[in-house]
N, C-alpha and C positions, 0 to 999 in steps of 0.2 A: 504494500500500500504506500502511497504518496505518503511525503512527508510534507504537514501543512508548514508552510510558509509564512514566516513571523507574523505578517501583515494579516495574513486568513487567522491566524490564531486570535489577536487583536482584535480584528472584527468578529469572532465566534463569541469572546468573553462580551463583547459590548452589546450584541444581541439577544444573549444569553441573561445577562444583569437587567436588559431594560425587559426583559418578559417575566423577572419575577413578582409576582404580585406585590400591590402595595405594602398589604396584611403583613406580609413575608418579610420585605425589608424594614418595617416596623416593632416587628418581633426579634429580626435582627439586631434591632439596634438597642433591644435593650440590653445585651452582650456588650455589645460595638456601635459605641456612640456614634460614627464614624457613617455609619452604616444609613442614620438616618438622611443622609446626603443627597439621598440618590433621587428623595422624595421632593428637595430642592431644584434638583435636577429640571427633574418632568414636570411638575407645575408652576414654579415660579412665573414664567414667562405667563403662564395663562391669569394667574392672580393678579397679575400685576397690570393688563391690559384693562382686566374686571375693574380694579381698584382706580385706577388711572378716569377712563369714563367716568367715575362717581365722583372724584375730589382732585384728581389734576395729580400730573407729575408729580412734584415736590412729598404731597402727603402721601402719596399711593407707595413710593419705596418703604417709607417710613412702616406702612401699615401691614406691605405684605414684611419686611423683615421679624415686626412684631408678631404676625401671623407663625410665622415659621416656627418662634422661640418657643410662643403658646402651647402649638402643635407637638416640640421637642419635652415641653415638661410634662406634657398630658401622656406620651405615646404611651403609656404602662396603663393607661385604663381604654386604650382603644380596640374595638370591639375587631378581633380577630377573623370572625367569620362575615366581615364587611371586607373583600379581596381588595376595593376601588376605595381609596383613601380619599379621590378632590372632595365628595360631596362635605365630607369632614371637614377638610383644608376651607372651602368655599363659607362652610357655615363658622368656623373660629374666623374667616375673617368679616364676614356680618358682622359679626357680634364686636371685632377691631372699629369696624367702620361706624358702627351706632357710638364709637367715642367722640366720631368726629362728623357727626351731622351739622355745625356750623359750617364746614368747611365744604359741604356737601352742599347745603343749599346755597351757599356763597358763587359757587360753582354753578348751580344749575340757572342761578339768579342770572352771572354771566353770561351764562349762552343764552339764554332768552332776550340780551341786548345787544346781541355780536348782530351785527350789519350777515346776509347770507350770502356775498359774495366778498365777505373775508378771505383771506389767505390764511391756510392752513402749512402748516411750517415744517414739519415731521413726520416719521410713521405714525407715531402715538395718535398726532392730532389729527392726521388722516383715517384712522380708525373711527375717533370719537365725529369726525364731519359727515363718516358714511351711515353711523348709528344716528344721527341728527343731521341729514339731508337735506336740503331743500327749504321750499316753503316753509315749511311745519317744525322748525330744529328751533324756533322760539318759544310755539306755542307748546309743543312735546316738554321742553325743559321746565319752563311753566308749570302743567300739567304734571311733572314727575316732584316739580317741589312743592306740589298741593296734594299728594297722594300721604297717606298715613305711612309711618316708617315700615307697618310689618307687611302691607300690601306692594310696598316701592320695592323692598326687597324681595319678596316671591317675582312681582312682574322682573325687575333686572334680573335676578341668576335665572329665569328661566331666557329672556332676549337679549341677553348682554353674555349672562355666564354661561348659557347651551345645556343648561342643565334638565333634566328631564322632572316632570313632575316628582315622582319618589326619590329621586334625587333631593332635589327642591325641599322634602316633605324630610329628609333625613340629615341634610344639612340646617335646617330648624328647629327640627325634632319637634314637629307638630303632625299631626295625622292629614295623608294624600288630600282626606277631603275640605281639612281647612286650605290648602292651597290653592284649592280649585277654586273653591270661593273667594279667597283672596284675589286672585287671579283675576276671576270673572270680576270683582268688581273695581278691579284697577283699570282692568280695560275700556271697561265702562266708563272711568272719570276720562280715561285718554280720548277715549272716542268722542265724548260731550266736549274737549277743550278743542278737536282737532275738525267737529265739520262730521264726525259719519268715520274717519279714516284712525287708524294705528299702525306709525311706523313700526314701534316696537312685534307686532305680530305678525308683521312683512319680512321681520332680520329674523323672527325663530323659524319661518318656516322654510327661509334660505340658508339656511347653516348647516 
């Protein structure tokens, strides 16, 4: 048999790491603190787009690091037989972010007054112009800073964060069918602010 080739080898372990389950690397690490890394790895990037949307560059590094630490002192009561760690990750950072709803509606207050053919500067800020498009990225911002915080959050991590309802329902730790409700009636207040229309229900069902 061939002999693999440092490089095949290198790619066998990186492939090999990134398919072990969350669960797994979390259990790991309560061995090898080392270990929880890997969990940094694979969702940083995505907390950080989430968090970014809701309070702007500046505080979003802030919240997803705090996120992380959260995450790092809890791993010994986290529930094993959950394999998909983000809904976890997604929900300690909710709960970061409900520290900083000033900073949130500050934010949302802004883009409600940004002129709509602003120039957008960055990736980041080209994400949050695609989430808040058009027409309606005043009235939408508006409308998400007049929504109640537990309904703002189900509607984002389900159109921002791609999270799927039980997801949604586990990163809360409230029961599927409070979210649905929530759901329904955040969309309600969007549709009342926006004319009939929700962008936000347009970005979940493109993702």
């Amino acid at each position: 048999m061939r002999r693999r080739a440092h490089g095949d080898v290198s790619a066998l372990s990186t492939a090999v790491v990134s398919a072990i389950a969350d669960a797994a690397v979390i259990r790991a690490s309560w061995d090898d603190a080392d270990r929880f890394a890997a969990l940094y790895d694979r969702y940083a990037d995505q907390l950080w787009r989430y968090a970014y949307q809701r309070v702007g560059a500046h505080v979003a590094e802030d919240i997803v690091a705090d996120t992380f630490a959260a995450a790092f002192r809890r791993r010994r009561s986290y529930d094993l037989a959950r394999p998909d760690a983000r809904p976890w990750l997604f929900g300690i950072l909710t709960r970061e972010l409900a520290n900083h709803h000033r900073a949130e509606r500050a934010r949302l207050r802004a883009l409600a007054r940004v002129p709509i053919d602003s120039t957008v500067d960055g990736p980041a800020d080209r994400v949050a112009a695609r989430v808040t498009a058009g027409r309606t990225r005043g009235a939408l911002a508006a409308a998400l800073a007049g929504l109640r915080p537990g309904d703002r959050d189900v509607l984002l991590l389900t159109a921002w964060g791609g999270l799927s309802y039980d997801e949604v329902a586990a990163a809360l730790a409230i029961p599927p069918g409070t979210v649905a409700s929530r759901l329904n009636r955040a969309r309600r207040r969007v549709r009342e602010a926006l004319g009939g229309t929700d962008p936000t229900e347009d970005l979940e069902e493109n993702q």
